[in-house]
Each structure stands twice: as C-alpha cells, then as structure tokens.
C-alpha positions as CSV (number, residue, x, y, z in Angstrom):
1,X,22.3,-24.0,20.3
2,X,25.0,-21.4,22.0
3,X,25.3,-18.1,20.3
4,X,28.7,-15.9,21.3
5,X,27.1,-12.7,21.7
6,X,30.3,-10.7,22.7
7,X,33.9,-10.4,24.1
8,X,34.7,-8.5,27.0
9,X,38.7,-8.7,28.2
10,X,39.3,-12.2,26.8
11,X,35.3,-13.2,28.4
12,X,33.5,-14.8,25.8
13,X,29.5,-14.3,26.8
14,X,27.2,-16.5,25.2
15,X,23.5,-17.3,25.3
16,X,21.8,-20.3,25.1
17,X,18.7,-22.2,25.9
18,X,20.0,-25.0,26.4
19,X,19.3,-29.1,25.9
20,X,19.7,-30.7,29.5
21,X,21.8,-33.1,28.0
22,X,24.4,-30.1,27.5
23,X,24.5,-29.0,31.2
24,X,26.4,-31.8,32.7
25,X,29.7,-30.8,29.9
26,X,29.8,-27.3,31.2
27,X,32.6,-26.6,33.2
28,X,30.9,-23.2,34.4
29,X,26.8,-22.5,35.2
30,X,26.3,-18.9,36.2
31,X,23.1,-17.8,37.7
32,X,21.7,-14.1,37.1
33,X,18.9,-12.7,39.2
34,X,16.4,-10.9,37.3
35,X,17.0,-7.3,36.2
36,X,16.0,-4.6,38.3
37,X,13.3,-2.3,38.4
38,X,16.0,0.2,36.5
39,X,17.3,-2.4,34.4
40,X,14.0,-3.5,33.3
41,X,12.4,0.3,32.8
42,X,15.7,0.3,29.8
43,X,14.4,-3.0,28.7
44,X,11.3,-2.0,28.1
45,X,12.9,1.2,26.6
46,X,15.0,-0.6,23.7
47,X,12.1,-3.8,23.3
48,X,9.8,-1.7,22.0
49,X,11.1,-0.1,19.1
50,X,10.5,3.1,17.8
51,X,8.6,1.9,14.7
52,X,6.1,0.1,16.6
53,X,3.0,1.7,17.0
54,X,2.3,2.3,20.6
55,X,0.2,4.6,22.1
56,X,0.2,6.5,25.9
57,X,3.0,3.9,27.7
58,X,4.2,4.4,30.4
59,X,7.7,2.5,30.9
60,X,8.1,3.2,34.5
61,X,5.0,1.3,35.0
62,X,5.9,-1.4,32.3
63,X,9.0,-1.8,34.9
64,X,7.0,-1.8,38.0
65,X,4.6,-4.2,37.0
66,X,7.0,-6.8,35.1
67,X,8.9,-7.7,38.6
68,X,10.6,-10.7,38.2
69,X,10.7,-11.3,34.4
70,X,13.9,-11.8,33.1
71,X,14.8,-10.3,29.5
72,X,13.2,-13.2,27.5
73,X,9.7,-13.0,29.3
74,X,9.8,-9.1,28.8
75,X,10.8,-9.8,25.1
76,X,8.0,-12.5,24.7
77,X,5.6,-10.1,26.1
78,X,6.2,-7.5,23.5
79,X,5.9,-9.6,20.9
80,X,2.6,-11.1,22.1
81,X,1.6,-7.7,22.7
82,X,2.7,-6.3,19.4
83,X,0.5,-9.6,17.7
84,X,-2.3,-8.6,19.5
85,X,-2.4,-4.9,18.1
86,X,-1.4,-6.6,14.5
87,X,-5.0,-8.7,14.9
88,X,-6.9,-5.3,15.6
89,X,-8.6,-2.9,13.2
90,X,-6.5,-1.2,11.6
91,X,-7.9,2.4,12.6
92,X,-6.4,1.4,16.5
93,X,-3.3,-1.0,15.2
94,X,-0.7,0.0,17.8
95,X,0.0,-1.2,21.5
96,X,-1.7,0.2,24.0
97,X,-0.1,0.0,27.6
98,X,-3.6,-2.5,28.7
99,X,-1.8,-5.0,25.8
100,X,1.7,-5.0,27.7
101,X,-0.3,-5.4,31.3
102,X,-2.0,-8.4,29.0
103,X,1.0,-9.6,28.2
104,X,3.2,-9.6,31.4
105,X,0.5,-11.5,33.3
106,X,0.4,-14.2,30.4
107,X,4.1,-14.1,30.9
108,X,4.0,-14.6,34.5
109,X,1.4,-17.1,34.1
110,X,3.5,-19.4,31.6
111,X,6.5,-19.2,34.1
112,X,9.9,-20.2,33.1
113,X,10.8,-22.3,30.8
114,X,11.2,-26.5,31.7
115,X,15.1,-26.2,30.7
116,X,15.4,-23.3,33.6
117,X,13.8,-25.3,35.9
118,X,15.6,-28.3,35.7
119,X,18.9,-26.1,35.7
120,X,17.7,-24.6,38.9
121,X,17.0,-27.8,40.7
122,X,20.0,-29.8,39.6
123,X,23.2,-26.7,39.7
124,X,21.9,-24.1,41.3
C-alpha cells in the first residue's frame, strides 16, 4: 500500500511499507537517516496530542532518550504508552514520562521492521 502524502514543486512524496516484491519496480529507493535529536524533541511535541492525558514530561528527554528511532517507532511508542495508561485505574489514567521510557526501550527492543531490513541489505 503507497499513500501520496504531499506535493512539493512537482515532487510527489509518498509513504509506504512496502511488500518486497514491490522494491525491485521502483525506479527510485531513497534512504533517510533518523531524525535528529531536534527533529525528534518536535515529534514528540505533535505525537502526543494535547488531549492525551499526560502528566510531568519532559520532551527534551523523550528526544534524548529515543536516539535512533525513526518517526514510526516514536509513533508506536506513544501508542503503546497511551494503552498502557488506558489499562490503569482510572484515578492515574494519563502517561507518565516512566510509560514513554517503557515504551522506547520496547521499541528499541523490537527493532525495525523485516521489510526495512531486507531493503537495507539488498539497495542500500
């Protein structure tokens, strides 16, 4: 499944997890490095909404710590983290910054996806 997510000066940018099948019709693979420290601080910023319950976190930190992860990983570790403060009582039902530290690591640990690795090892 490719999604067109926007146009910029005639540059269609789309998004895809792709079926390895796929890769070998692609007349262009680009890499991208992970976002930086910065980039991923913003991330963090606009991932977790305002109508999330959250309590005492610290996005510089959430940056720091999540070194490495590329947008889907920090994505995937909000929502893990915001499942895990859906499961609690309801008098502390928000994210704490120890469920987003939970998170990344689980993240980390579960590494990229198969499809990603196979892209690295065979075009990039």
């Amino acid at each position: 499944v490719v999604l067109k997510v926007d146009v910029v000066d005639s540059l269609d940018i789309f998004v895809s997890r792709l079926e390895k099948g796929l890769l070998d019709g692609l007349k262009y693979l680009v890499s991208f490095q992970p976002p930086n420290r910065s980039c991923r601080k913003q991330l963090w910023e606009k991932l977790l909404p305002d109508t999330l319950p959250k309590k005492s976190i610290d996005y510089s930190e959430l940056a720091r710590r999540s070194d490495e992860l590329n947008v889907t990983q920090i994505g995937n570790a909000v929502y893990r983290a915001a499942a895990l403060a859906a499961l609690k009582p309801e008098s502390s039902r928000y994210v704490t910054m120890q469920d987003l530290l939970s998170a990344i690591e689980e993240e980390r640990q579960r590494g990229i996806s198969s499809v990603d690795r196979y892209v690295k090892a065979q075009y990039i």
